[in-house]
RODO-2510 file (C-alpha; in nm, 4 decimals, decimal comma):
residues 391
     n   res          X          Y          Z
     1     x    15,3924    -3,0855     2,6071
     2     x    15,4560    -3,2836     2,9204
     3     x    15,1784    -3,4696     3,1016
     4     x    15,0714    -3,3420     3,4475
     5     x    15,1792    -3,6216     3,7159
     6     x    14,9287    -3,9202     3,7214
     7     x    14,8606    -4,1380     4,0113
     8     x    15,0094    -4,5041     4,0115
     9     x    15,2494    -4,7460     4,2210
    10     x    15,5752    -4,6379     4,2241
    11     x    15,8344    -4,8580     4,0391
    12     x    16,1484    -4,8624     4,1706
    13     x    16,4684    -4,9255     3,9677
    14     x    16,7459    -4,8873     4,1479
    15     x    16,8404    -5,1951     4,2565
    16     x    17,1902    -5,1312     4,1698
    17     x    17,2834    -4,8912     4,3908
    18     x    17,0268    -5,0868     4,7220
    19     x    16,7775    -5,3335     4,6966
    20     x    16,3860    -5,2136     4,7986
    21     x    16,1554    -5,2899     4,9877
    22     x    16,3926    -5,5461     5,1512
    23     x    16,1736    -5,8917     5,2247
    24     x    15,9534    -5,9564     5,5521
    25     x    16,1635    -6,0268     5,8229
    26     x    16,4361    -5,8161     5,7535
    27     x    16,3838    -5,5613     6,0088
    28     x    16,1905    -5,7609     6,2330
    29     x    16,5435    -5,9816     6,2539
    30     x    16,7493    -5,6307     6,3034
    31     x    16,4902    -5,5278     6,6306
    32     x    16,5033    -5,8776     6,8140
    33     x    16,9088    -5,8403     6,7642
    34     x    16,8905    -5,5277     6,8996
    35     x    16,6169    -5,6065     7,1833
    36     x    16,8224    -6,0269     7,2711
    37     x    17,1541    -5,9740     7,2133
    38     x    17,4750    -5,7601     7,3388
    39     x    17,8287    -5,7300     7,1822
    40     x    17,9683    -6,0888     7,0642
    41     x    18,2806    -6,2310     7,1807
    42     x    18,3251    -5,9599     7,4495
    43     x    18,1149    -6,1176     7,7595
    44     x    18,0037    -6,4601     7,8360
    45     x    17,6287    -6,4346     7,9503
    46     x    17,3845    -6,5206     7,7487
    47     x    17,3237    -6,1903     7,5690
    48     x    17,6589    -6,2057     7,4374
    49     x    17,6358    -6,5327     7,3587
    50     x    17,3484    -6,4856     7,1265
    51     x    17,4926    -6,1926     6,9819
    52     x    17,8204    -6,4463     6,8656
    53     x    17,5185    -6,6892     6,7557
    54     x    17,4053    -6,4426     6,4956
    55     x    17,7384    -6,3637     6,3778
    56     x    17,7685    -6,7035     6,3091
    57     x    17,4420    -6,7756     6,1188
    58     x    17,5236    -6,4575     5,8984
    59     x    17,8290    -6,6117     5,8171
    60     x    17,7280    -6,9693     5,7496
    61     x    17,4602    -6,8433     5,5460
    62     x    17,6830    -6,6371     5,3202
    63     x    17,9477    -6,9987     5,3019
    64     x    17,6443    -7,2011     5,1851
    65     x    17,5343    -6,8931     4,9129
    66     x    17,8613    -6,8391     4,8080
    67     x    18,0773    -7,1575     4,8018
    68     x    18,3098    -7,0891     5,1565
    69     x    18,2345    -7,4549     5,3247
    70     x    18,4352    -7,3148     5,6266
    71     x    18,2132    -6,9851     5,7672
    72     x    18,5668    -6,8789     5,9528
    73     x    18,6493    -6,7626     5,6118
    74     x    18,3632    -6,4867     5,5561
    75     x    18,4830    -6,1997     5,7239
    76     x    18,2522    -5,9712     5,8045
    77     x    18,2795    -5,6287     5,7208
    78     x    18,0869    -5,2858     5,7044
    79     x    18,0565    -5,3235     5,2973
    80     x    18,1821    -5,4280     4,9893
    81     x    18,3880    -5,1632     4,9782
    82     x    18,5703    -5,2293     5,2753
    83     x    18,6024    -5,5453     5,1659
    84     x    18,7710    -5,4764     4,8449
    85     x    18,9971    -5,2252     5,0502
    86     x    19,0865    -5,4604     5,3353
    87     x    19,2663    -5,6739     5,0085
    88     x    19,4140    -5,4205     4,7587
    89     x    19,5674    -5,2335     5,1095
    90     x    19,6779    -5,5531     5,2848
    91     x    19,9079    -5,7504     5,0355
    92     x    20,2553    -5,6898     4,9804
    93     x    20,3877    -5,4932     4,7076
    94     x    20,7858    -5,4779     4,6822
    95     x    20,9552    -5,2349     4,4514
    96     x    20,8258    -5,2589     4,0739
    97     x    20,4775    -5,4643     4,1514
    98     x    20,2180    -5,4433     3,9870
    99     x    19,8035    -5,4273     4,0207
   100     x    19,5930    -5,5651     3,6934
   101     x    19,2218    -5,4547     3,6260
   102     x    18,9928    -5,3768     3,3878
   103     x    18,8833    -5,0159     3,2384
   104     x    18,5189    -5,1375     3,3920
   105     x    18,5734    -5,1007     3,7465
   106     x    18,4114    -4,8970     4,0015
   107     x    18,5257    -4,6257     4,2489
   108     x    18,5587    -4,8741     4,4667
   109     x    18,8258    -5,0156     4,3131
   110     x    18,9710    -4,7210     4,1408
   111     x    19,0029    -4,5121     4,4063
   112     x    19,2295    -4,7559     4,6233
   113     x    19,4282    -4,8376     4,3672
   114     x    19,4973    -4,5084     4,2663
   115     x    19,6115    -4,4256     4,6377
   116     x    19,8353    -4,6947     4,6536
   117     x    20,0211    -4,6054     4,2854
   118     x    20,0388    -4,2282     4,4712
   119     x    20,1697    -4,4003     4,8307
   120     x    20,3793    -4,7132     4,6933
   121     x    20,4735    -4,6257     4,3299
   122     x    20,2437    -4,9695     4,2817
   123     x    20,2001    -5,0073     3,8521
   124     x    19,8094    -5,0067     3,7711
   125     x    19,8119    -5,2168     3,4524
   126     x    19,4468    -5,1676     3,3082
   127     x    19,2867    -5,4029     3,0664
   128     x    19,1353    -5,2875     2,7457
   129     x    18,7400    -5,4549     2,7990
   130     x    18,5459    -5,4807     2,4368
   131     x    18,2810    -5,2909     2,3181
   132     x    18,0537    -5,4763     2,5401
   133     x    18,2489    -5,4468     2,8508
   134     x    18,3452    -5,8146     2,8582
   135     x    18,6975    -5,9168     2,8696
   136     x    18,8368    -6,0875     2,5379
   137     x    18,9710    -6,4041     2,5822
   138     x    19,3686    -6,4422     2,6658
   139     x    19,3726    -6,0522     2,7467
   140     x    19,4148    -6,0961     3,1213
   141     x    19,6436    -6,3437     3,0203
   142     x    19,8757    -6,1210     2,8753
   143     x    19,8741    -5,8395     3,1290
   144     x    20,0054    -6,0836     3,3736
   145     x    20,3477    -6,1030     3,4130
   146     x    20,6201    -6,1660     3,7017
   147     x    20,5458    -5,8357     3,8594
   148     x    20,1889    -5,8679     3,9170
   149     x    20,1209    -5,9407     4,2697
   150     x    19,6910    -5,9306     4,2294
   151     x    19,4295    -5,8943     3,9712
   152     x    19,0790    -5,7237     4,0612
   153     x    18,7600    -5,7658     3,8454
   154     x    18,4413    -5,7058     3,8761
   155     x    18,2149    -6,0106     3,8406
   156     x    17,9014    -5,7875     3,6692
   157     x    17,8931    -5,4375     3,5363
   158     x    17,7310    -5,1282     3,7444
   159     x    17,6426    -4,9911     3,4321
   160     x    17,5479    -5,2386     3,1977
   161     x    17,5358    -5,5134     3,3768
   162     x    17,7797    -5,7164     3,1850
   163     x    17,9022    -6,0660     3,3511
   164     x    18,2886    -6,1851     3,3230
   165     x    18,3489    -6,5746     3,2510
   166     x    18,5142    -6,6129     3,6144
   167     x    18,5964    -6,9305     3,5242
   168     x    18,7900    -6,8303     3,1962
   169     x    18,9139    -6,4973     3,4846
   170     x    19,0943    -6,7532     3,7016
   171     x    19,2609    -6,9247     3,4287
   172     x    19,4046    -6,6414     3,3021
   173     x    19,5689    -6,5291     3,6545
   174     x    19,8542    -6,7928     3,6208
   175     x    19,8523    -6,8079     3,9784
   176     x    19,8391    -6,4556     4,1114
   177     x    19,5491    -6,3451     4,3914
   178     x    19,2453    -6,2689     4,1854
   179     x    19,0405    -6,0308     4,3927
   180     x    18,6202    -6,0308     4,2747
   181     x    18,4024    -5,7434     4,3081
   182     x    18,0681    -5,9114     4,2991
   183     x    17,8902    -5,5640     4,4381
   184     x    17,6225    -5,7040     4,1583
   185     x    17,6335    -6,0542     4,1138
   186     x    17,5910    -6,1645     4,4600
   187     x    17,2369    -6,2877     4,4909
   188     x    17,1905    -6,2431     4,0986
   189     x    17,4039    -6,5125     3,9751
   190     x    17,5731    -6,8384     4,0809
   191     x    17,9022    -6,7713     4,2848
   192     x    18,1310    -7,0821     4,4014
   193     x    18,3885    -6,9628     4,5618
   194     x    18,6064    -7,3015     4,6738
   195     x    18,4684    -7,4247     4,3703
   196     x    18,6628    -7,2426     4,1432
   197     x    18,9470    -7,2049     4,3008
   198     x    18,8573    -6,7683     4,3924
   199     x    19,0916    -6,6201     4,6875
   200     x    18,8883    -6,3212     4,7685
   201     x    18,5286    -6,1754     4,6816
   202     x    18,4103    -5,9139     4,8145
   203     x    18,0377    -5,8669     4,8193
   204     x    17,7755    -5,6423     4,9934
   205     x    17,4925    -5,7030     5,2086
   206     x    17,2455    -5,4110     5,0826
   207     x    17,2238    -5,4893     4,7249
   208     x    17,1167    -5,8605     4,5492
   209     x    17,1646    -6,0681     4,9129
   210     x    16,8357    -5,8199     5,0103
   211     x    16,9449    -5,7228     5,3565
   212     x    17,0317    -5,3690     5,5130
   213     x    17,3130    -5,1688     5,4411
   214     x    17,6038    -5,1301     5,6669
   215     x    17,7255    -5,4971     5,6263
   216     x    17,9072    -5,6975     5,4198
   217     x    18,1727    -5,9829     5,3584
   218     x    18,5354    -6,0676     5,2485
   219     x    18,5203    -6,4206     5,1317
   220     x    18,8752    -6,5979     5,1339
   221     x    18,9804    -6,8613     4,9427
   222     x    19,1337    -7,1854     5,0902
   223     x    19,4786    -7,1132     4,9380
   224     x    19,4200    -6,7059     4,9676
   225     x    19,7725    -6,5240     5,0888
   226     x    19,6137    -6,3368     5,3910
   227     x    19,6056    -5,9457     5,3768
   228     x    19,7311    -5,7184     5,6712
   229     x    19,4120    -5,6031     5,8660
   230     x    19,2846    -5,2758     5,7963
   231     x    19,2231    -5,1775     6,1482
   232     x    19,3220    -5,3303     6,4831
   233     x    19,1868    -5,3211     6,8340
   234     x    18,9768    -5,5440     7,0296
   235     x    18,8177    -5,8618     6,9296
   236     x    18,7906    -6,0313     7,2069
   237     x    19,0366    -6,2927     7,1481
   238     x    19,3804    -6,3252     7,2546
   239     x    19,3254    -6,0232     7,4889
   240     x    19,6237    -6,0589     7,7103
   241     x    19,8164    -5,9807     7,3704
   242     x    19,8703    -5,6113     7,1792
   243     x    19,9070    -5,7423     6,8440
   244     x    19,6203    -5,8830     6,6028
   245     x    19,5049    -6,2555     6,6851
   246     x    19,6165    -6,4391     6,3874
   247     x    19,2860    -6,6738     6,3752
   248     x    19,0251    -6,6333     6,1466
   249     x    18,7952    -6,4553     6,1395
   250     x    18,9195    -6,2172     6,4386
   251     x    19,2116    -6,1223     6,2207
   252     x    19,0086    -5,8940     6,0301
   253     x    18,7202    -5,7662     6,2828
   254     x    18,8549    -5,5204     6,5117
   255     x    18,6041    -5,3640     6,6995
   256     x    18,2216    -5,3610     6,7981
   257     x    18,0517    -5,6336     6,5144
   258     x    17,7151    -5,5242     6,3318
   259     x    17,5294    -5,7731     6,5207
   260     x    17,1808    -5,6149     6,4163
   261     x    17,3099    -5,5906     6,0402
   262     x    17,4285    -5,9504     6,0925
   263     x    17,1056    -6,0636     6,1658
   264     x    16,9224    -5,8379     5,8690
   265     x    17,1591    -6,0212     5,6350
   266     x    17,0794    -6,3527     5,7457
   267     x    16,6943    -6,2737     5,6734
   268     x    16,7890    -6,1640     5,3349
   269     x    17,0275    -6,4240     5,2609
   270     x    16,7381    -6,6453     5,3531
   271     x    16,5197    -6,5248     5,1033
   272     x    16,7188    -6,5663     4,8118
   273     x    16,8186    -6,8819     4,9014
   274     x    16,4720    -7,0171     4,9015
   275     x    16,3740    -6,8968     4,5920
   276     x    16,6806    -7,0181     4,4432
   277     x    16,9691    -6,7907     4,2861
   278     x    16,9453    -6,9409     3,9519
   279     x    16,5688    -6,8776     3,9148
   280     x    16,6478    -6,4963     4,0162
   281     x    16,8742    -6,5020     3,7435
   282     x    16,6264    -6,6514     3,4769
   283     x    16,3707    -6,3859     3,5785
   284     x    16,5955    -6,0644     3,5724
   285     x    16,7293    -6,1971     3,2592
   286     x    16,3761    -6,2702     3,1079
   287     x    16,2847    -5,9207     3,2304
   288     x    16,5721    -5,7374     3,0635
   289     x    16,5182    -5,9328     2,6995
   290     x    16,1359    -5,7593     2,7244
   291     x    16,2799    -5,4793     2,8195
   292     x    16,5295    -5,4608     2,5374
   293     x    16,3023    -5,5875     2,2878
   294     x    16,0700    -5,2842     2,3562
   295     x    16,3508    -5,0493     2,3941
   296     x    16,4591    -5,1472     2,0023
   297     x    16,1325    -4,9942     1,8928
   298     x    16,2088    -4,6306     2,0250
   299     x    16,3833    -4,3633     1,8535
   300     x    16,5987    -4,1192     2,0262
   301     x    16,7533    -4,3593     2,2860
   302     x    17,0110    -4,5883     2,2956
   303     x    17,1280    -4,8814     2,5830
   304     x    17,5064    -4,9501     2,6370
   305     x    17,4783    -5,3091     2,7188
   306     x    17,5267    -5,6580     2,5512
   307     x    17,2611    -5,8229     2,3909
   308     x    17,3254    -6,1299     2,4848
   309     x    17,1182    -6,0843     2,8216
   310     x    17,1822    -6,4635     2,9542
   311     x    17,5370    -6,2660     3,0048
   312     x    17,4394    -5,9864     3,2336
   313     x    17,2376    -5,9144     3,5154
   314     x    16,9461    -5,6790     3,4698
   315     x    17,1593    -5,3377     3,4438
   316     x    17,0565    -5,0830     3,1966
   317     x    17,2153    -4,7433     3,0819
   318     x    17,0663    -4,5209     2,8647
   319     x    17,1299    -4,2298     2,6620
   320     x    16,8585    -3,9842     2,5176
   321     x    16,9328    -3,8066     2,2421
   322     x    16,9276    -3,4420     2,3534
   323     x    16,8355    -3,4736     2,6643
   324     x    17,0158    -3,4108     3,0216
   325     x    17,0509    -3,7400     3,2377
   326     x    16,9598    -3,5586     3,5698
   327     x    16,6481    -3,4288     3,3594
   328     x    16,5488    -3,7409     3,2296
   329     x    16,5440    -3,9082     3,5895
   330     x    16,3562    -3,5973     3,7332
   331     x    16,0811    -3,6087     3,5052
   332     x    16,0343    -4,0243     3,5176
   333     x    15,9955    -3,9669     3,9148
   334     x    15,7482    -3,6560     3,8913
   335     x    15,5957    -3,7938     3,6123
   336     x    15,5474    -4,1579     3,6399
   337     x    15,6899    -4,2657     3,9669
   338     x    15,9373    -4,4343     3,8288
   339     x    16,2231    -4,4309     4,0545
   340     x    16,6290    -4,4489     3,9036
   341     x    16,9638    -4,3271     3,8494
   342     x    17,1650    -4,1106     3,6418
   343     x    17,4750    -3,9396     3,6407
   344     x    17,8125    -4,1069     3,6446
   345     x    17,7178    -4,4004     3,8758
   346     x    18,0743    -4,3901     4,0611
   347     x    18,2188    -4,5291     3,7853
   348     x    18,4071    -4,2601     3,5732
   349     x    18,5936    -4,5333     3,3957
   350     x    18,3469    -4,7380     3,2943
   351     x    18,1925    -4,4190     3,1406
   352     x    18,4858    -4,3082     2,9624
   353     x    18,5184    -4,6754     2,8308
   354     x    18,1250    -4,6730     2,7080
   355     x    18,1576    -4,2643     2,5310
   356     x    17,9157    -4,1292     2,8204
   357     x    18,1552    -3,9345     3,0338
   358     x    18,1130    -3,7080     3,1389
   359     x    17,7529    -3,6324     3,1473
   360     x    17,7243    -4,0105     3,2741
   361     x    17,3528    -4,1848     3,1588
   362     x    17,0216    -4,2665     3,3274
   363     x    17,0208    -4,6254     3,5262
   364     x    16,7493    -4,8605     3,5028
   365     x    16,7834    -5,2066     3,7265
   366     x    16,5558    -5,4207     3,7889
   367     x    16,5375    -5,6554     4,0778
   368     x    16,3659    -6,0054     4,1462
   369     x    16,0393    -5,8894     4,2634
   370     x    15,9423    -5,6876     3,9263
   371     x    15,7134    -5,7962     3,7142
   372     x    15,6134    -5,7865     3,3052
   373     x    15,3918    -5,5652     3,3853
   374     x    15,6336    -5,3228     3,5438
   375     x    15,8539    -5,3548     3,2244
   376     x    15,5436    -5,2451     3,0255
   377     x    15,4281    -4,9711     3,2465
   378     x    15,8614    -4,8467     3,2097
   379     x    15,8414    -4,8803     2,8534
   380     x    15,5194    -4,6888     2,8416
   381     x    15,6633    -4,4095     3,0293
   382     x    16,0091    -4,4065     2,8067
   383     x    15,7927    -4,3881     2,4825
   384     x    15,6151    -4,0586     2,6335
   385     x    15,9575    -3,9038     2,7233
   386     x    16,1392    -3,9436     2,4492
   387     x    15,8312    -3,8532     2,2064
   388     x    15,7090    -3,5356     2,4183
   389     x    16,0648    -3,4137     2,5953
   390     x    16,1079    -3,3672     2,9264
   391     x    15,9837    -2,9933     2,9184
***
């Protein structure tokens, strides 16, 4: 028989699909944008001025996070998805190239690749991931042949948070563009872009860098082939011409810039930064070994993930035997106030890879701000459901 709905915080565990609450200063940064600046790069008083100040921070704060030492190479964009589409659209594929991935990716990558094999007759080579949805080594390796003109991987699982070696990734590209969806890593785990040698990431603003949605970044690497712009129009730049500036970053930001989102980001950026991305990574991971350990001693559900969790970020998909995703996430909000997601996550490869398509599983993700507590109080609240049902 199911408990009536008690009265407690709310603990909230999607932090994979948009980190919350975001930190102090986030949306006190987005109002003074708003209120002290004016379009960048399109006027020269002083409101526009600060407006191509802000622009600037965001992007020098995402070069010193990330590894870019020159900020002209984070392009700023509305998402990671854009990002990731601005790259997989903008290279050049002659007759017979090829794309390699991985049977982990996300919509975001699936999608766009599946338009181009429709549009160009581009070959979508997808690599086999192990049970754990890490690559095995030399795998990438031998996808990779003369045709391949750019490899896409995610850096950390949607679903079960599982981390590629992008070290042991770059190796294995013999050369060819290696494009990085780090939609989860960014903020989560260490990410050196120059350092080891990436040409593009692609990362979003909304999710582990803790600002507001809407913006975003292309990282390019020093030696990174540039893509062909998604859009064109007016930067500001090079006006008396009518094709795209060639200089970075205007290449790549046609239109009005989110200065306000700009601004947001910087806040969040700032806030991981000073409490240090590898100690966010200790403390998810310390969080997700409790939770795993606890998870071990219930019956009736299982996790998808690695074990291992120094070699994930704090992602979690479960199933319950018997019982409907959608239901399961229902009753842990009425019930408990305990706030996540199920279905198929975007990912409908991933699931088919993992056995859970196409009812899809139930999402737990913890962020940096959770406690042990929390992961007792979740535990708690899993031991009820899957003893009493979710009727």
């Amino acid at each position: 028989m199911t408990a009536e709905p008690t009265e407690t915080r709310t603990i909230y565990l999607d932090h994979a699909a948009t980190s919350f609450p975001k930190p102090d200063g986030v949306a006190e940064a987005m109002a003074r944008a708003i209120g002290q600046a004016s379009n960048a790069g399109r006027s020269g008083h002083q409101l526009a001025l600060e407006g191509a100040r802000i622009l600037f921070r965001a992007r020098r704060a995402l070069g010193s996070l990330l590894g870019v030492a020159d900020p002209r190479r984070v392009i700023l964009t509305s998402g990671c998805t854009e990002a990731l589409n601005t790259v997989i659209h903008g290279l050049d594929y002659p007759a017979g190239a090829s794309i390699v991935t991985t049977d982990m990716e996300h919509n975001a990558v699936a999608r766009p690749l599946r338009a181009l094999e429709t549009r160009l007759g581009v070959r979508i080579v997808t690599v086999s991931t192990d049970a754990d949805g890490r690559l095995p080594p030399g795998a990438l390796a031998a996808a990779v042949d003369e045709t391949t003109r750019l490899v896409v991987v995610q850096q950390a699982s949607n679903l079960t948070g599982v981390l590629q070696d992008l070290a042991q990734v770059r190796r294995e590209c013999a050369g060819v563009p290696l494009l990085v969806d780090a939609a989860q890593s960014a903020g989560r785990v260490p990410i050196d872009v120059d350092g080891l040698g990436l040409d593009f990431v692609a990362v979003p603003g909304h999710k582990g860098l803790m600002g507001p949605g809407g913006i975003g970044a292309l990282c390019l690497g020093v030696n990174a082939p540039l893509p062909d712009p998604l859009m064109q129009g007016g930067t500001g730049s090079n006006s008396e011409e009518d094709r795209q500036p060639e200089l970075l970053p205007d290449r790549f930001e046609a239109g009005t810039p989110n200065v306000p989102g700009a601004a947001g980001l910087t806040e969040g950026i700032a806030w991981v930064l000073a409490r240090g991305v590898e100690a966010i990574a200790d403390h998810e991971q310390s969080l997700m070994a409790q939770f795993l350990e606890g998870l071990d001693a219930l019956s009736g559900v299982r996790e998808t993930g690695a074990a291992d969790t120094t070699r994930r970020v704090a992602v979690a998909s479960l199933v319950f035997e018997g019982l409907d995703p959608g239901e399961v996430a229902h009753h842990l909000e009425r019930y408990h106030q305990i706030l996540v997601r199920s279905g198929l996550h975007c990912a409908p490869w991933a699931h088919r890879k993992l056995g859970t398509f196409p009812r899809g599983s139930v999402r737990l993700s913890f962020g940096p701000t959770h406690s042990s507590q929390d992961v007792q109080t979740v535990l708690k609240a899993l031991a009820t459901l899957v003893k009493h049902g979710v009727a």
